[in-house]
N, C-alpha and C positions, 0 to 999 in steps of 0.2 A: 553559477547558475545560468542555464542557456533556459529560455522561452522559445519553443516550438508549435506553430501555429497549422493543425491541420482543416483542410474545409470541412468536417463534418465529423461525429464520430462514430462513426467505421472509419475512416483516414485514422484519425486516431489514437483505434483499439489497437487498428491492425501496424501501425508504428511500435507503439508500446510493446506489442509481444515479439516483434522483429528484435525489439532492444533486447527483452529477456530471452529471445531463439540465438543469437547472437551471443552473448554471454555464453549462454550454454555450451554451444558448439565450439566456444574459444576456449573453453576451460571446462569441461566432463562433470569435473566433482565439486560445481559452482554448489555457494552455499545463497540461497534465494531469499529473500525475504518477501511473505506474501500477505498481500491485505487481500477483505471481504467486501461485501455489500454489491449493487447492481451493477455499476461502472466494470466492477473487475470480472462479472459474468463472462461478458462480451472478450475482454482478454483472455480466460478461461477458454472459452471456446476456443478462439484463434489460434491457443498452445496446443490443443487438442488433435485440432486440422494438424498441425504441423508435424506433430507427433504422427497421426495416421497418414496424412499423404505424401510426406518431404522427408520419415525417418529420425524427426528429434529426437532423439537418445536424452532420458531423465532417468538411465537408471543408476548413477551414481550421485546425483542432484542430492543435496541436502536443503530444507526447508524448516524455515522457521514463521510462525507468523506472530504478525503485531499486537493481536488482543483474543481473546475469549471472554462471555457473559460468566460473572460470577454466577455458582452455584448450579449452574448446568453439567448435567454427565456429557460423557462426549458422545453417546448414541443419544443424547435429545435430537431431535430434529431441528432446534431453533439454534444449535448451539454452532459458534464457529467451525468445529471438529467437521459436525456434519456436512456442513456445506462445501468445507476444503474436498471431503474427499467425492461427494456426491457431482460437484463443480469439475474437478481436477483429478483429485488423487485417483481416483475408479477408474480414469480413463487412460491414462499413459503409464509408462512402466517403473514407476518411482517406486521404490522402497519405501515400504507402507512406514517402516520402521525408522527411516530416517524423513520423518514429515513429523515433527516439531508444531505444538501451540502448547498454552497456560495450560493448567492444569486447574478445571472453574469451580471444581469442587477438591481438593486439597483443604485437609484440616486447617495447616497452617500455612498463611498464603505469604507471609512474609519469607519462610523459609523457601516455597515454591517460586516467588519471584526470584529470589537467590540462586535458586536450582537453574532456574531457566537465561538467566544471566550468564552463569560457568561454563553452560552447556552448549552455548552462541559462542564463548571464548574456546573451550575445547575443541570444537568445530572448524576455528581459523576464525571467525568473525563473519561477517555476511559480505560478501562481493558485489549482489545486487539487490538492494531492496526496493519493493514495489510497492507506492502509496497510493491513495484517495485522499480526498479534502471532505469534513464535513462541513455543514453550515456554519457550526461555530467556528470554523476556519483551525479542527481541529484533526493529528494527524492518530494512527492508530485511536484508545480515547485519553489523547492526549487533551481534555477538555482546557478551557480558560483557565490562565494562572496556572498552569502547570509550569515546573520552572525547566529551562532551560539546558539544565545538566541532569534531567530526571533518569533515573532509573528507572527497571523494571517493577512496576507496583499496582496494586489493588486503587481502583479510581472511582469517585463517585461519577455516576453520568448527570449532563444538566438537561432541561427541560427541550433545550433544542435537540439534543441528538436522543432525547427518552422520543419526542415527537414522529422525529426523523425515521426511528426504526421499528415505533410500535406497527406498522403495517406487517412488520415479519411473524407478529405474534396474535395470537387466537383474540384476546381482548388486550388494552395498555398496559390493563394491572396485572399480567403475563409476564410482560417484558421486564428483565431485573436490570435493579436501581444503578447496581455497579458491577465493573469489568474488572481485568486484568488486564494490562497494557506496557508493551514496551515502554520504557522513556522516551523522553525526547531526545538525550544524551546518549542513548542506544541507539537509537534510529541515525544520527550524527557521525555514527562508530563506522555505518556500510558504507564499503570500496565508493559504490556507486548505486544514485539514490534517480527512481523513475516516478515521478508524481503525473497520474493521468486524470484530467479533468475536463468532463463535457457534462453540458447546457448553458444555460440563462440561468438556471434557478443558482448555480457559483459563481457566477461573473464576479460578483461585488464581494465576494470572500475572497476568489483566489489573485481578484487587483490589488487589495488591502497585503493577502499576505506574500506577494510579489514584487507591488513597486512600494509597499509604506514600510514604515518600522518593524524593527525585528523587536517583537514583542511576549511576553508570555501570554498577552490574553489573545493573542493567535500562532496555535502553535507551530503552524505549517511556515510563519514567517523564519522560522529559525533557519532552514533549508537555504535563506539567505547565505549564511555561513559557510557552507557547504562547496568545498572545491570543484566535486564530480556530480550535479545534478540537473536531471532534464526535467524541466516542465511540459510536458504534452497536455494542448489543450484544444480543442474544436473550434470554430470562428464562434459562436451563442456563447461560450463561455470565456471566450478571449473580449466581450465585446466591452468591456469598462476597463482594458487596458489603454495604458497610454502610449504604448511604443509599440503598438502593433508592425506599423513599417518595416522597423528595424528589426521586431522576431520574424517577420517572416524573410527577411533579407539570409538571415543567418541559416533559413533551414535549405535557401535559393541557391549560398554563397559558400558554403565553411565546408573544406573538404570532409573532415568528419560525418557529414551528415550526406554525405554521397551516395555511398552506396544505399539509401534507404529513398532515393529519389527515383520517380520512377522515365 
């Protein structure tokens, strides 16, 4: 795990999608793993830019993403589906057909996490996957006590992340109770793993699931484990770490991170 300390984020967004433009253009028919919600708007964007003004090529790219709301069609408007492509997919030249999420309304969801399991393996695995942290310091809705070698499975959500997201929806009691979600032991599986985190409002999550115990009741601590993984985070959301010095040395000092300095 490397800690990457950008001053703000725009610094970064615009790191983060450099990692996933990067990826891309090393290898055409990258297999992506892609997370939702605000933080990844602003990435979104950025791959967009790059796509229309610098020529990123996504049209061999395969995508898979982390989670879908139970029981949403994929032309809901609140549902994952929509956002990928309203965000993303609309805008660059991906094959509509190879952009991958749950399936949130699937009779039987046990057999659909199975399906969407195979279909990650038949694909070659993921090369780079792209996270967020929630408050409950969870990754896809990897909630607390998720265990650690999870599969892809049907999740209840807890009261922090029902909180967190009812603003996406018309009233709370809108919002459904549970998702579909990568594992944790899936999310473990990609080449190479991008967790992007800016504010204040994650400091105290993403310290905990950085410098403390790798635990299940935070699932983002597991990344601990993880050979190939950057953490990109903003100075407000770096600010209850304890080795700040030392990550920003790394991003000053390691030739790896050269060419993304300016």
């Amino acid at each position: 795990m490397e800690v990457i300390i950008r001053p703000d984020a725009t610094a970064a967004t615009q790191l983060t999608a450099a990692i996933i433009a990067n990826q891309v253009r090393a290898k055409p028919s990258s297999v992506i793993g892609l997370a939702t919600g605000a933080t990844m708007e602003r990435v979104y964007a950025e791959l967009v830019r790059l796509h229309r003004e610098a020529g990123l090529d996504f049209s061999l790219v395969r995508s898979f993403n982390l989670d879908e709301y139970e029981g949403l069609s994929p032309e809901d408007p609140h549902s994952y589906r929509h956002y990928m492509n309203e965000k993303l997919f609309n805008h660059i030249n991906i094959d509509i057909r190879n952009t991958h999420l749950p399936h949130g309304q699937a009779p039987d969801l046990k057999a659909e996490c199975q399906r969407y399991e195979e279909l990650i393996l038949a694909c070659g695995g993921i090369d780079m996957q792209l996270l967020g942290i929630g408050r409950s310091g969870h990754i896809g809705f990897n909630e607390p006590l998720s265990a650690l070698q999870s599969r892809t499975r049907d999740k209840a959500l807890t009261p922090t992340t029902l909180a967190q997201n009812a603003s996406y929806f018309p009233t709370p009691d809108a919002m459904p109770k549970r998702g579909i979600t990568m594992g944790v032991g899936t999310i473990l599986e990609a080449r190479n793993i991008a967790l992007l985190v800016t504010g204040s409002a994650k400091a105290s999550v993403i310290a905990k699931a950085v410098e403390g115990p790798v635990t299940s009741m935070i699932s983002a601590s597991a990344l601990q484990l993880h050979p190939n993984c950057q953490i990109i985070v903003d100075e407000d959301a770096a600010s209850e770490l304890t080795q700040q010095a030392y990550y920003h040395w790394i991003f000053e000092n390691e030739d790896d991170w050269k060419p993304y300095r300016g």
